[in-house]
N, CA, C and O atoms as CSV, one atom per row, in Angstrom:
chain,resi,resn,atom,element,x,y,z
A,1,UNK,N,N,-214.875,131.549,-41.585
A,1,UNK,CA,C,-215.119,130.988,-40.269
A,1,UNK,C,C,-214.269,129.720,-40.126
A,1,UNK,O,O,-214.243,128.889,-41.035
A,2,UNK,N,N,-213.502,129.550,-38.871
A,2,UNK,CA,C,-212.836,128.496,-38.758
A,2,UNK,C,C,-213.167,127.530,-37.730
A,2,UNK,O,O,-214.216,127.910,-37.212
A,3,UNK,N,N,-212.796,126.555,-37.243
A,3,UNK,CA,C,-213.127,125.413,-35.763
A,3,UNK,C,C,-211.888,124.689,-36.032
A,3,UNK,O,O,-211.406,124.417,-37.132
A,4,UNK,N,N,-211.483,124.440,-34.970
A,4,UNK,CA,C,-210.720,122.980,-34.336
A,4,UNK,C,C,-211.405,122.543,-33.432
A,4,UNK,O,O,-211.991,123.074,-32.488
A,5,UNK,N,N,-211.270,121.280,-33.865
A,5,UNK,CA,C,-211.990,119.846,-33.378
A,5,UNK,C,C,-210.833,118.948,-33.518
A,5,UNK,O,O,-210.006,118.974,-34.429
A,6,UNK,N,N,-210.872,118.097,-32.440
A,6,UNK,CA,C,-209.531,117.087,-31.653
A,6,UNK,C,C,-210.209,115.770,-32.182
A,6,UNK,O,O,-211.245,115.478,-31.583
A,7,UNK,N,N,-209.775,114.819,-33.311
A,7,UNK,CA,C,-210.079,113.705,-33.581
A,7,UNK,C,C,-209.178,112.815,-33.630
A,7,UNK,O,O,-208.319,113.017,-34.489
A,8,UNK,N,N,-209.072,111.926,-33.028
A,8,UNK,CA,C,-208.417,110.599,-32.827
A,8,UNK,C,C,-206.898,111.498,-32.190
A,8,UNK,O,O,-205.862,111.587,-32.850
A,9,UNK,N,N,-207.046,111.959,-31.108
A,9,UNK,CA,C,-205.865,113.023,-30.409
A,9,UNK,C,C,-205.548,113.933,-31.314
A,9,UNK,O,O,-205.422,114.951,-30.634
A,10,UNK,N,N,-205.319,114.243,-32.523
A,10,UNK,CA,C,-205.400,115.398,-33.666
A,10,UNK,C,C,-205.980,116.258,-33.379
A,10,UNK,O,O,-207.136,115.977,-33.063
A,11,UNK,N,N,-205.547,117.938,-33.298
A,11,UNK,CA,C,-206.418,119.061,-33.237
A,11,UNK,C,C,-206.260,119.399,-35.022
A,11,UNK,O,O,-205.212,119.683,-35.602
A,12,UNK,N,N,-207.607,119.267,-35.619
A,12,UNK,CA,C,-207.708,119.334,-37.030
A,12,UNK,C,C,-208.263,120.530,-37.240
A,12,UNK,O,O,-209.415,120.496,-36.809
A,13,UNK,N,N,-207.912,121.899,-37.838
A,13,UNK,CA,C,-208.761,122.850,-37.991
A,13,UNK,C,C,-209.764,122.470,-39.527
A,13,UNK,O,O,-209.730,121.639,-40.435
A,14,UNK,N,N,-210.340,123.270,-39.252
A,14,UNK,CA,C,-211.712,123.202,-40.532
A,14,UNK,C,C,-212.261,124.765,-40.772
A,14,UNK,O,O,-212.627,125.694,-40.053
A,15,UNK,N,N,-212.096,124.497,-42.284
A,15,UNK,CA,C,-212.605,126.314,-42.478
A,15,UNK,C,C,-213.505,126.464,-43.642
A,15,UNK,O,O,-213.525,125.628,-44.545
A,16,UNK,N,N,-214.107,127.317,-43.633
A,16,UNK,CA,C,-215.192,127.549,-44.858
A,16,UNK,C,C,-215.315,129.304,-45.033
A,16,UNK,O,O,-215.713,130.291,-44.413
A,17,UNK,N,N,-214.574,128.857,-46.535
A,17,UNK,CA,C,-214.186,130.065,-47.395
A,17,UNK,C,C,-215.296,129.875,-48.507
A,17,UNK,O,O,-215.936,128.853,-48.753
A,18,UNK,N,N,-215.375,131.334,-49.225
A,18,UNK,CA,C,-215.899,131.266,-50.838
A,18,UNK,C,C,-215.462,130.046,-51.336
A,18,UNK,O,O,-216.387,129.382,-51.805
A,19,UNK,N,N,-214.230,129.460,-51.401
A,19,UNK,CA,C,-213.476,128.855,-52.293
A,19,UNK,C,C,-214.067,127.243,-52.078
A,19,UNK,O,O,-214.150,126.411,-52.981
A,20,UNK,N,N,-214.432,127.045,-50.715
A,20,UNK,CA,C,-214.692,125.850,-50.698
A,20,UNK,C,C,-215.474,125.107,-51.460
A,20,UNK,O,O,-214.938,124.021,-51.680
A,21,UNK,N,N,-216.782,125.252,-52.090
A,21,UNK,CA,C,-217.374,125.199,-52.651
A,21,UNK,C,C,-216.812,124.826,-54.689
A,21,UNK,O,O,-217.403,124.360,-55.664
A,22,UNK,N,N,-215.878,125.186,-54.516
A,22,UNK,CA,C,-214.856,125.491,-55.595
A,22,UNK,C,C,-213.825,124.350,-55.720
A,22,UNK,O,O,-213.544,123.701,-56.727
A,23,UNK,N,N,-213.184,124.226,-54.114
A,23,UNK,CA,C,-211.851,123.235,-54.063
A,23,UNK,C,C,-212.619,122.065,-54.184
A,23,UNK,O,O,-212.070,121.111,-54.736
A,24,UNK,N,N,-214.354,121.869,-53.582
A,24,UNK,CA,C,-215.090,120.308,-54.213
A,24,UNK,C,C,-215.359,120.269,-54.790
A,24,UNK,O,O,-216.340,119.535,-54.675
A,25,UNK,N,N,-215.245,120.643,-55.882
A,25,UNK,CA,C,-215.907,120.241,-57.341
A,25,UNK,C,C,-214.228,119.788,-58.301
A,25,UNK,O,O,-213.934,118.956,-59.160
A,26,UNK,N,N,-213.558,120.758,-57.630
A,26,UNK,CA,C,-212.117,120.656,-58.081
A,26,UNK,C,C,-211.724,119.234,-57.749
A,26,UNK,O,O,-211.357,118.463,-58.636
A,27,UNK,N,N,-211.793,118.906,-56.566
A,27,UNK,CA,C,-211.348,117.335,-56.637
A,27,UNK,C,C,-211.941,115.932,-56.412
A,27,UNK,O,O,-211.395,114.830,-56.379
A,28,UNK,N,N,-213.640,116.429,-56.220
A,28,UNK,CA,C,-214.330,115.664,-56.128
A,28,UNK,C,C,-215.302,115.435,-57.946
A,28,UNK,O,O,-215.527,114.380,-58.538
A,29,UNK,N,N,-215.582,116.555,-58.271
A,29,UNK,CA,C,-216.303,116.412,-59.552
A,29,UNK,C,C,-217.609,116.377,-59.263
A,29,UNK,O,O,-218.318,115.915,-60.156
A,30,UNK,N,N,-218.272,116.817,-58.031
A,30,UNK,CA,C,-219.647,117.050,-57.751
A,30,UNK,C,C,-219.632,118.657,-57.356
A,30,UNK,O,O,-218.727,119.481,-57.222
A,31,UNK,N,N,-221.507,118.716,-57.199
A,31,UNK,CA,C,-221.496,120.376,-56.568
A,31,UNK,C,C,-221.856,120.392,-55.529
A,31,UNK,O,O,-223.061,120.142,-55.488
A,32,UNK,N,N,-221.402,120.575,-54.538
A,32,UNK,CA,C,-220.913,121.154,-53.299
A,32,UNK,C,C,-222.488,121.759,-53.096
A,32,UNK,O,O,-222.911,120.629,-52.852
A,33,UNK,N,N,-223.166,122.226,-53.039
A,33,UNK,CA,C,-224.123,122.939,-52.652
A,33,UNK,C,C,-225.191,121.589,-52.575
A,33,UNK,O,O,-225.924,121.203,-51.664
A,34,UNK,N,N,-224.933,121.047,-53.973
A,34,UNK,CA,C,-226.151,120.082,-54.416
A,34,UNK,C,C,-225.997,118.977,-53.260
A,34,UNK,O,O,-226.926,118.493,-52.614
A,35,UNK,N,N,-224.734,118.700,-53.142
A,35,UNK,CA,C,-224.643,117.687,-51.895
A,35,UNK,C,C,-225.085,117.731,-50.389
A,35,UNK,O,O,-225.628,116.903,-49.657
A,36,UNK,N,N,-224.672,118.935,-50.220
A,36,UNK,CA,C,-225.479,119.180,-48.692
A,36,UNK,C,C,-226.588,119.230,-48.605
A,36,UNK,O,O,-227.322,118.894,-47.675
A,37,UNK,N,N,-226.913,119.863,-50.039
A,37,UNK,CA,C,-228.311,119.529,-49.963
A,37,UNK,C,C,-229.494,118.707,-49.478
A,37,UNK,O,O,-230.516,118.811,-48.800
A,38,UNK,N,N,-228.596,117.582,-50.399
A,38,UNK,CA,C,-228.811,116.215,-50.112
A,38,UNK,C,C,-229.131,115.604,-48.829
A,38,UNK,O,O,-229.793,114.612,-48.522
A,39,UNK,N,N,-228.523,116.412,-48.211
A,39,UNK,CA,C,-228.543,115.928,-46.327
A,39,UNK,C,C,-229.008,116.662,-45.865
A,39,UNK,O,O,-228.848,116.660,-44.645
A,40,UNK,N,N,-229.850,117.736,-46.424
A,40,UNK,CA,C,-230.912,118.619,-45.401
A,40,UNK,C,C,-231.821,117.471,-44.610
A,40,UNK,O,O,-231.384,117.378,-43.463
A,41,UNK,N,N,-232.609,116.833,-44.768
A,41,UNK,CA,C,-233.730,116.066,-43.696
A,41,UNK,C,C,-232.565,115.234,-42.498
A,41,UNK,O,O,-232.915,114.377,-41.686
A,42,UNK,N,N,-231.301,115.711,-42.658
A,42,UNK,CA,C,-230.606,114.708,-41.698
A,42,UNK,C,C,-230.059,115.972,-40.637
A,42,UNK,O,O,-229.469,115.858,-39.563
A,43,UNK,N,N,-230.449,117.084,-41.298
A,43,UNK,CA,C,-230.114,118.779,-39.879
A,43,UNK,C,C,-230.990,118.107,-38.686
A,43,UNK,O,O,-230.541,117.894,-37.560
A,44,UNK,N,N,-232.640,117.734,-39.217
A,44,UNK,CA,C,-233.047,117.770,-37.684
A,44,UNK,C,C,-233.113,116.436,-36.474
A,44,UNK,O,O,-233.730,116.271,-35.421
A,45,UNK,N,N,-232.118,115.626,-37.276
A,45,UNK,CA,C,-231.853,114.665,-36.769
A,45,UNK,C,C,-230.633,114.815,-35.155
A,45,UNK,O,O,-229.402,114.805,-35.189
A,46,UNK,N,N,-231.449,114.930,-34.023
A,46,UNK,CA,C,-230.499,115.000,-32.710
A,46,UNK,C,C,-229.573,114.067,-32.591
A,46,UNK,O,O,-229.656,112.911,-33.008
A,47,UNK,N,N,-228.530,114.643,-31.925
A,47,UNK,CA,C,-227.598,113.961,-31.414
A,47,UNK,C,C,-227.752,112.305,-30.498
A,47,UNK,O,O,-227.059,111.290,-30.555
A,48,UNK,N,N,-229.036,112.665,-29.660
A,48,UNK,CA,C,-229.815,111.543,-28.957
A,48,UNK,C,C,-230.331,110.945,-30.173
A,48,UNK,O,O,-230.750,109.828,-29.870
A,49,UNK,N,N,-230.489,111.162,-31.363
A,49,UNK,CA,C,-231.604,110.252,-32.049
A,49,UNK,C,C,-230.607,109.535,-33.154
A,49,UNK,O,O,-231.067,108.771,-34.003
A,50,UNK,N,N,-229.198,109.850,-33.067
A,50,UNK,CA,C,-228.317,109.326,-34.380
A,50,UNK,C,C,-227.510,108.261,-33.377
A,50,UNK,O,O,-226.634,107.557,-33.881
A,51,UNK,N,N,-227.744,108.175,-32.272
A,51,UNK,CA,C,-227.455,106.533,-31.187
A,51,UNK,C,C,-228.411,105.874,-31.981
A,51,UNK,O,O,-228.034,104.794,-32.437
A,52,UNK,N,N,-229.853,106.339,-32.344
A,52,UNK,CA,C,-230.666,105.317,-32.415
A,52,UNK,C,C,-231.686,105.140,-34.093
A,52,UNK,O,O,-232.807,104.717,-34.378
A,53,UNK,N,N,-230.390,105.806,-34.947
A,53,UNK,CA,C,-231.236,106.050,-36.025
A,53,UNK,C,C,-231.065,104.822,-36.822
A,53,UNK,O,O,-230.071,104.097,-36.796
A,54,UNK,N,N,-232.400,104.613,-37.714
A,54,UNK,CA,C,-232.368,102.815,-38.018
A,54,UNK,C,C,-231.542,102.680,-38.712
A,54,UNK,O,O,-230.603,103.422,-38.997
A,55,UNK,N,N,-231.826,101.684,-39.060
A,55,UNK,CA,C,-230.721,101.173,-40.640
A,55,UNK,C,C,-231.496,101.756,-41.743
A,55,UNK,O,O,-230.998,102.646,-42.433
A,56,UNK,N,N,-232.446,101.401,-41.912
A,56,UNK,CA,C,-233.452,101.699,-42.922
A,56,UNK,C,C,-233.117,103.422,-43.403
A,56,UNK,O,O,-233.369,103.728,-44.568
A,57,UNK,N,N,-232.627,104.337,-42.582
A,57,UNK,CA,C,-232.298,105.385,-42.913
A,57,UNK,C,C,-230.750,105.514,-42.918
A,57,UNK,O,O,-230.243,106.635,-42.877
A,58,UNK,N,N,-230.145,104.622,-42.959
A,58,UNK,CA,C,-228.484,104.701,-43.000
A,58,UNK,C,C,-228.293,104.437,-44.073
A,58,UNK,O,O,-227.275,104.934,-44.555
A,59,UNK,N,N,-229.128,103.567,-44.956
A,59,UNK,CA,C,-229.155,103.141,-46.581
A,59,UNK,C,C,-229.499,104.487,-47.342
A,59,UNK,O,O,-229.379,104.453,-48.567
A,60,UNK,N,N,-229.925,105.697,-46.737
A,60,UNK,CA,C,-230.228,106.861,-47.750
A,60,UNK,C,C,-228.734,108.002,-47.667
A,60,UNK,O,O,-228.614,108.953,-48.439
A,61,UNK,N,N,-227.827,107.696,-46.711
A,61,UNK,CA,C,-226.631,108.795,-46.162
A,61,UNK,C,C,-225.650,108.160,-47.294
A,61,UNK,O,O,-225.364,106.965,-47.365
A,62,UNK,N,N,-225.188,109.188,-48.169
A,62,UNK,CA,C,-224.445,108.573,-48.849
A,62,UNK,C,C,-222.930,109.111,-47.486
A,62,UNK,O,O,-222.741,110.074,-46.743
A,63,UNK,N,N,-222.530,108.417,-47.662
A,63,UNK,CA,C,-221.232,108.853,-46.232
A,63,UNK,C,C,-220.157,109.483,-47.226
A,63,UNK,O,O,-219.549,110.510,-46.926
A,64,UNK,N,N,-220.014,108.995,-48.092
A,64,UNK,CA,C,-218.899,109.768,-49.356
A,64,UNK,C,C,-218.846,111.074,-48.565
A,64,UNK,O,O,-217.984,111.414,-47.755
A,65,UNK,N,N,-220.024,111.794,-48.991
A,65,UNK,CA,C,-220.042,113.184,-49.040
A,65,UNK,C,C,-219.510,113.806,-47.782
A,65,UNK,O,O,-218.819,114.819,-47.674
A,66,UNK,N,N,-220.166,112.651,-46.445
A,66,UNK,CA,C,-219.800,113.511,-45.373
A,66,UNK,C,C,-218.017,113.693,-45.599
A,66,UNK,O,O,-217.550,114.819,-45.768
A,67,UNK,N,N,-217.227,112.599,-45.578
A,67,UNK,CA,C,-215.949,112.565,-45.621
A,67,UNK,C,C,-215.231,113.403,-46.971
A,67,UNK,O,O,-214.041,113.099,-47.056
A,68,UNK,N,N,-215.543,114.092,-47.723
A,68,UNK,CA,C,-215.495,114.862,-48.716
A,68,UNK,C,C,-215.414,116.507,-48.288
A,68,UNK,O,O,-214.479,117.307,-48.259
A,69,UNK,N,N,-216.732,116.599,-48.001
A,69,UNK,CA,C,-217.074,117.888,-47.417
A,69,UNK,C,C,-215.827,118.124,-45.817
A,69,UNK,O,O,-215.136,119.120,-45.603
A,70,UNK,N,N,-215.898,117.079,-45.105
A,70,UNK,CA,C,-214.674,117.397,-44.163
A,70,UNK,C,C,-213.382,117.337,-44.702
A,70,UNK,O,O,-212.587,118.027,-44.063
A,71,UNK,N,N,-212.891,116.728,-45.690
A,71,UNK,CA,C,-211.741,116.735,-46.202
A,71,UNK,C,C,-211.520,118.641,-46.874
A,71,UNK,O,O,-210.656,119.486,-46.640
A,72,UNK,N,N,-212.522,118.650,-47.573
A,72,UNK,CA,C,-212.866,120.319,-48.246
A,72,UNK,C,C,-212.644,121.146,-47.592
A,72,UNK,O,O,-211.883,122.041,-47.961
A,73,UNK,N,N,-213.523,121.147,-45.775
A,73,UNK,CA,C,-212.824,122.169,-45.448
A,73,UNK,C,C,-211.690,121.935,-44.034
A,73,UNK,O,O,-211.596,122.711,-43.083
A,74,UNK,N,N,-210.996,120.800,-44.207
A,74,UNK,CA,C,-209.816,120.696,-43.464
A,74,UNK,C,C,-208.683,121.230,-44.705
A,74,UNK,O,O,-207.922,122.141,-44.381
A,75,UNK,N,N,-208.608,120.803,-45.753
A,75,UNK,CA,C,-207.847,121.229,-46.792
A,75,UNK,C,C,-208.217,122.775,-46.807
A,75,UNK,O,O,-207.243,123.281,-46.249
A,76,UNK,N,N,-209.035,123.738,-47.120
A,76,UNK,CA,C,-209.455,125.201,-46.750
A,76,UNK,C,C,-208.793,125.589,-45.592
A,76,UNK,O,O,-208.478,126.766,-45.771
A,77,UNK,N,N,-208.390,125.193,-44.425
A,77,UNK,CA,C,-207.778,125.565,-43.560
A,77,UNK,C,C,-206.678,124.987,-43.813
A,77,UNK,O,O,-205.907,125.673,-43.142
A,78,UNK,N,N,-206.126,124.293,-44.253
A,78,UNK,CA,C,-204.814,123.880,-44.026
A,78,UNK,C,C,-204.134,122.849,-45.463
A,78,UNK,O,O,-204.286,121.640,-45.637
A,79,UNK,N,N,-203.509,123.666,-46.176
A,79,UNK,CA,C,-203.379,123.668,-47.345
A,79,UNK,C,C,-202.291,122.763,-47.420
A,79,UNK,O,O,-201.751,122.808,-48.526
A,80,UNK,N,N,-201.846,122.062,-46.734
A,80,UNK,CA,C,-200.545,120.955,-46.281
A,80,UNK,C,C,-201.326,119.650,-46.534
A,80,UNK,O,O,-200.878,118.717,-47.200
A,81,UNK,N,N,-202.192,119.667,-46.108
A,81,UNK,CA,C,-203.255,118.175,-45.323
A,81,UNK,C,C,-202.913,117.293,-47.097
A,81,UNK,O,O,-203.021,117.711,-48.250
A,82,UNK,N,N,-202.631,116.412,-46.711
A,82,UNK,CA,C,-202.292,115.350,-47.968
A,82,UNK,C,C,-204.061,115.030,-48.990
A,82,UNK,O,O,-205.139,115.475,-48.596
A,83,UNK,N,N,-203.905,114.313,-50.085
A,83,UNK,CA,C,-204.847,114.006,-50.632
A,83,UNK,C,C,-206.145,113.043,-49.340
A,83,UNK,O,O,-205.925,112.537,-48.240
A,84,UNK,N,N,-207.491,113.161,-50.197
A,84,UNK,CA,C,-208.384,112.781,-48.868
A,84,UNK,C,C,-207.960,110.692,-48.598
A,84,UNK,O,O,-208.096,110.256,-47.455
A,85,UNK,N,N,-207.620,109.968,-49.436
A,85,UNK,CA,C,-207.573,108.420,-48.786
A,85,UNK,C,C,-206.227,108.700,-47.746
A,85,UNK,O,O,-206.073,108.069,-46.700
A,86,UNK,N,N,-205.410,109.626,-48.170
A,86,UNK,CA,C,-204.045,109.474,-47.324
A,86,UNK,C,C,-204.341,110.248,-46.234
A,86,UNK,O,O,-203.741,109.873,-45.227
A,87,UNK,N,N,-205.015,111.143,-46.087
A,87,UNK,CA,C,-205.331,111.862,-44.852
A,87,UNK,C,C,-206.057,111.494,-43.967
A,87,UNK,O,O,-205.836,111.843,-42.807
A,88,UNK,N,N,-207.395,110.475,-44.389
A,88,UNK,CA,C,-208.178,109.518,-43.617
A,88,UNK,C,C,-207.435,108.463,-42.758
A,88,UNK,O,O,-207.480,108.163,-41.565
A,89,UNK,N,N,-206.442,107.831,-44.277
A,89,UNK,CA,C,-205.527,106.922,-43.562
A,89,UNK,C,C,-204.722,107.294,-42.078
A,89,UNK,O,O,-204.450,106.456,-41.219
A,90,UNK,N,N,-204.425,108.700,-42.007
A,90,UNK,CA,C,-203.853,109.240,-40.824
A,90,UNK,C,C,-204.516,108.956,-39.576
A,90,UNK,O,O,-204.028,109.192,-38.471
A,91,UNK,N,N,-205.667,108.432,-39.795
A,91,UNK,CA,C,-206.898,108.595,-38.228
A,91,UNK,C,C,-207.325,107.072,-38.006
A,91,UNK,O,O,-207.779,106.473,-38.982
A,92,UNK,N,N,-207.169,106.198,-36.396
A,92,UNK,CA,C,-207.169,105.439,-36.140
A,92,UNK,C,C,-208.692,105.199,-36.077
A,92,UNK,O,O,-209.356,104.186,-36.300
A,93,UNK,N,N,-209.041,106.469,-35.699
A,93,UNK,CA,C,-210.900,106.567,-35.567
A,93,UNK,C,C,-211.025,107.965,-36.255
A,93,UNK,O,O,-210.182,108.861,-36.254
A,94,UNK,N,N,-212.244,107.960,-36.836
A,94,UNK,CA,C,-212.872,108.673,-37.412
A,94,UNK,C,C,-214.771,108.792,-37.294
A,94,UNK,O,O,-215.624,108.359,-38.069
A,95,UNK,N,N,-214.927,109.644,-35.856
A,95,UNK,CA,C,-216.361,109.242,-35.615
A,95,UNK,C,C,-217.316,110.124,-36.429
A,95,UNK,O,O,-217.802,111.210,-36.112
A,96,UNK,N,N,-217.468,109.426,-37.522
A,96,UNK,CA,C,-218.700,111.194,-38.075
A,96,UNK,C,C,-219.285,111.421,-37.452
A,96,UNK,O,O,-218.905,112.413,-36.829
A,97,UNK,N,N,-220.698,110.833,-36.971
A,97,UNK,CA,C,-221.153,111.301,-36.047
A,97,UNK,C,C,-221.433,112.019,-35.160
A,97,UNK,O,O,-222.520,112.432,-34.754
A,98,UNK,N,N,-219.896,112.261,-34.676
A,98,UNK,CA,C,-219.538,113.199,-33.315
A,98,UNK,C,C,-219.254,113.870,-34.283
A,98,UNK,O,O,-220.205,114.643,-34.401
A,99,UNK,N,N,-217.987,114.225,-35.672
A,99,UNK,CA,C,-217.639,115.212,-35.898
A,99,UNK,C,C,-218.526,116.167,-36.977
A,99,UNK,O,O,-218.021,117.236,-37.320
A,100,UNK,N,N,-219.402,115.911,-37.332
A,100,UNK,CA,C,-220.376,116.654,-38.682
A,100,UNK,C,C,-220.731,117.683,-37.744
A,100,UNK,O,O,-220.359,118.856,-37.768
A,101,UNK,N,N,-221.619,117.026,-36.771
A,101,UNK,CA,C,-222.777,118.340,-36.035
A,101,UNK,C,C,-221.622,119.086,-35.447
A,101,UNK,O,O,-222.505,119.935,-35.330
A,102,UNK,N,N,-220.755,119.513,-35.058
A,102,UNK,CA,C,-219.507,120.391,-34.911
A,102,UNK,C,C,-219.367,121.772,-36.006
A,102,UNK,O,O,-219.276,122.986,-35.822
A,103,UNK,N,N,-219.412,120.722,-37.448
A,103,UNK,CA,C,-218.758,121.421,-38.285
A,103,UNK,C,C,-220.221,122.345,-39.101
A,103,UNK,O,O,-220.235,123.176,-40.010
A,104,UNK,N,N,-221.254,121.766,-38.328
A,104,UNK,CA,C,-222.578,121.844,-39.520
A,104,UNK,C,C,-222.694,123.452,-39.527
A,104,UNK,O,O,-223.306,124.014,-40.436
A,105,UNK,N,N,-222.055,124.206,-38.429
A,105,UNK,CA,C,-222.335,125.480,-38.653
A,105,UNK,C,C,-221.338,126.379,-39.641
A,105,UNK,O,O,-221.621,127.563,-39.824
A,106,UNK,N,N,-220.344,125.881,-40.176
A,106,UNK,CA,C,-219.887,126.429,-40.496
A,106,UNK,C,C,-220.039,126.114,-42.109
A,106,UNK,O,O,-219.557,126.822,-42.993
A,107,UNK,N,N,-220.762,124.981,-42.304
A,107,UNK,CA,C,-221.337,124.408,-43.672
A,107,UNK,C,C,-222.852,126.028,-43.693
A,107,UNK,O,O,-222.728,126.925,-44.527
A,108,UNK,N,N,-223.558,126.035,-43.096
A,108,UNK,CA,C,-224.268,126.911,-43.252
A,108,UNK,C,C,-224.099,128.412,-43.394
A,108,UNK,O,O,-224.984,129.175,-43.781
A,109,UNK,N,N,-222.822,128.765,-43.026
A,109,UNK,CA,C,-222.436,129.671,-43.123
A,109,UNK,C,C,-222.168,130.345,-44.959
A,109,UNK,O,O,-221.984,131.518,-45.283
A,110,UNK,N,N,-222.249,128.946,-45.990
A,110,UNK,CA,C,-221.638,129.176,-47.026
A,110,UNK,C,C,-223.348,129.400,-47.667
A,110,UNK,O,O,-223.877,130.234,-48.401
A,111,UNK,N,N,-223.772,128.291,-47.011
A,111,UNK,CA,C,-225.915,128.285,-47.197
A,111,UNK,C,C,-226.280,129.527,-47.083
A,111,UNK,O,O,-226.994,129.900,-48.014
A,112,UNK,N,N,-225.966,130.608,-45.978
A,112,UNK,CA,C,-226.951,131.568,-45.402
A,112,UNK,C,C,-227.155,132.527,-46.268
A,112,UNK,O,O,-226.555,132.595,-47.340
A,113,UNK,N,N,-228.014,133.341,-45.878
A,113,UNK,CA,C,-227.861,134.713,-46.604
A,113,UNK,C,C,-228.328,135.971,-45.284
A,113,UNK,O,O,-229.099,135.779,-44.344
A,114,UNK,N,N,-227.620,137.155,-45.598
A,114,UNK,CA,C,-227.879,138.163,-44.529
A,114,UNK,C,C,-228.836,139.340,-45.170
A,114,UNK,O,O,-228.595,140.089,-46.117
A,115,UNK,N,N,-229.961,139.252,-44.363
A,115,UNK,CA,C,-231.242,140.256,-44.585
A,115,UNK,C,C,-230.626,141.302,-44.242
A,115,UNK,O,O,-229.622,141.359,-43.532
A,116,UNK,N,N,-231.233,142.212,-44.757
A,116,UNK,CA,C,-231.240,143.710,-44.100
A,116,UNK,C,C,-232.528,143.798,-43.671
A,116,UNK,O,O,-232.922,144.818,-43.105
Protein backbone atom coordinates (compact mmCIF):
# COMPACT_ATOMS: atom_id res chain seq x y z
CA UNK A 1 0.00 0.00 0.00
CA UNK A 2 1.29 3.35 -0.92
CA UNK A 3 0.19 7.44 -0.13
CA UNK A 4 1.60 10.71 -1.15
CA UNK A 5 1.33 13.35 1.16
CA UNK A 6 2.68 17.07 0.18
CA UNK A 7 4.95 18.29 3.15
CA UNK A 8 6.62 21.48 3.31
CA UNK A 9 5.60 21.76 -0.82
CA UNK A 10 7.25 18.08 -1.26
CA UNK A 11 4.96 15.36 -2.65
CA UNK A 12 6.69 12.50 -0.42
CA UNK A 13 5.39 9.02 -1.19
CA UNK A 14 5.20 6.49 1.78
CA UNK A 15 4.83 2.74 1.48
CA UNK A 16 4.43 -0.27 3.64
CA UNK A 17 5.86 -3.49 2.45
CA UNK A 18 6.74 -6.92 4.37
CA UNK A 19 10.15 -5.43 4.40
CA UNK A 20 9.42 -2.49 6.36
CA UNK A 21 9.37 -3.84 9.46
CA UNK A 22 12.85 -5.28 8.50
CA UNK A 23 14.48 -1.93 6.90
CA UNK A 24 13.69 -0.60 10.99
CA UNK A 25 15.38 -2.67 12.80
CA UNK A 26 18.07 -2.54 10.00
CA UNK A 27 18.79 1.03 10.70
CA UNK A 28 17.23 1.88 13.66
CA UNK A 29 18.11 -1.26 16.01
CA UNK A 30 14.56 -1.42 17.50
CA UNK A 31 11.35 -3.63 16.64
CA UNK A 32 9.16 -2.05 14.56
CA UNK A 33 6.06 -3.76 15.76
CA UNK A 34 7.11 -3.19 19.50
CA UNK A 35 7.19 0.52 18.73
CA UNK A 36 3.89 1.18 17.35
CA UNK A 37 2.90 -0.54 19.76
CA UNK A 38 3.94 1.73 22.00
CA UNK A 39 1.59 4.35 20.55
CA UNK A 40 -1.52 2.34 20.52
CA UNK A 41 -3.48 4.63 23.39
CA UNK A 42 -2.43 7.63 21.04
CA UNK A 43 -4.92 5.82 17.78
CA UNK A 44 -7.87 7.23 19.71
CA UNK A 45 -6.60 10.41 20.17
CA UNK A 46 -8.71 12.99 17.46
CA UNK A 47 -7.43 15.26 15.36
CA UNK A 48 -9.59 18.06 17.43
CA UNK A 49 -8.06 16.69 20.63
CA UNK A 50 -4.08 16.73 19.54
CA UNK A 51 -4.71 21.00 19.22
CA UNK A 52 -5.38 20.39 22.75
CA UNK A 53 -3.50 17.47 24.13
CA UNK A 54 -1.61 18.40 27.48
CA UNK A 55 1.84 18.40 28.11
CA UNK A 56 1.55 15.95 30.73
CA UNK A 57 0.87 13.47 27.85
CA UNK A 58 3.53 14.83 25.39
CA UNK A 59 6.18 13.63 28.07
CA UNK A 60 4.94 9.87 27.29
CA UNK A 61 5.33 10.25 22.94
CA UNK A 62 8.62 9.28 22.42
CA UNK A 63 8.68 11.45 18.88
CA UNK A 64 11.93 9.40 17.79
CA UNK A 65 9.73 6.76 16.67
CA UNK A 66 7.21 8.83 14.94
CA UNK A 67 10.11 10.31 12.66
CA UNK A 68 11.67 6.78 12.22
CA UNK A 69 8.67 4.94 11.27
CA UNK A 70 8.07 7.89 8.52
CA UNK A 71 11.54 7.83 7.44
CA UNK A 72 10.92 3.61 7.09
CA UNK A 73 8.31 3.96 5.01
CA UNK A 74 9.34 7.01 2.82
CA UNK A 75 12.66 5.02 2.28
CA UNK A 76 10.15 1.69 1.31
CA UNK A 77 8.83 3.78 -1.33
CA UNK A 78 11.61 5.46 -2.47
CA UNK A 79 14.88 3.92 -2.20
CA UNK A 80 16.90 7.28 -3.24
CA UNK A 81 15.61 9.31 -0.05
CA UNK A 82 19.10 10.03 1.75
CA UNK A 83 19.88 8.78 5.40
CA UNK A 84 16.94 9.95 8.07
CA UNK A 85 19.02 13.46 9.80
CA UNK A 86 19.78 14.41 6.03
CA UNK A 87 16.38 13.84 4.78
CA UNK A 88 14.65 15.68 7.74
CA UNK A 89 17.22 18.29 7.14
CA UNK A 90 15.48 18.65 3.60
CA UNK A 91 12.05 20.01 5.27
CA UNK A 92 11.62 23.60 6.42
CA UNK A 93 8.50 22.22 8.40
CA UNK A 94 7.78 19.03 9.42
CA UNK A 95 4.17 18.88 11.06
CA UNK A 96 3.70 15.34 12.67
CA UNK A 97 0.75 15.93 13.70
CA UNK A 98 -0.87 16.58 10.43
CA UNK A 99 1.34 13.92 8.87
CA UNK A 100 1.04 10.47 11.17
CA UNK A 101 -2.90 10.27 11.07
CA UNK A 102 -2.44 10.21 7.08
CA UNK A 103 -0.03 7.53 7.21
CA UNK A 104 -1.68 5.54 10.31
CA UNK A 105 -3.49 3.41 7.82
CA UNK A 106 -1.07 2.14 6.15
CA UNK A 107 1.00 1.35 9.52
CA UNK A 108 -2.03 -0.97 10.21
CA UNK A 109 -2.03 -2.52 7.28
CA UNK A 110 1.35 -4.37 8.40
CA UNK A 111 -0.83 -4.82 12.16
CA UNK A 112 -3.94 -6.42 10.48
CA UNK A 113 -4.85 -9.74 9.90
CA UNK A 114 -7.59 -11.05 7.26
CA UNK A 115 -10.41 -13.46 8.67
CA UNK A 116 -12.04 -15.74 6.60
Amino acid sequence: MEKTITIDGKDIRFKSTAAAPLRYKAQFGRDFFGDILKMAPLANISKKDTDNLPLESLKHIDFDVFYNILWTMAKTADKSIPEPMEWLDGFDEFPLMEIFPQVQDLLLKNLGTKKK
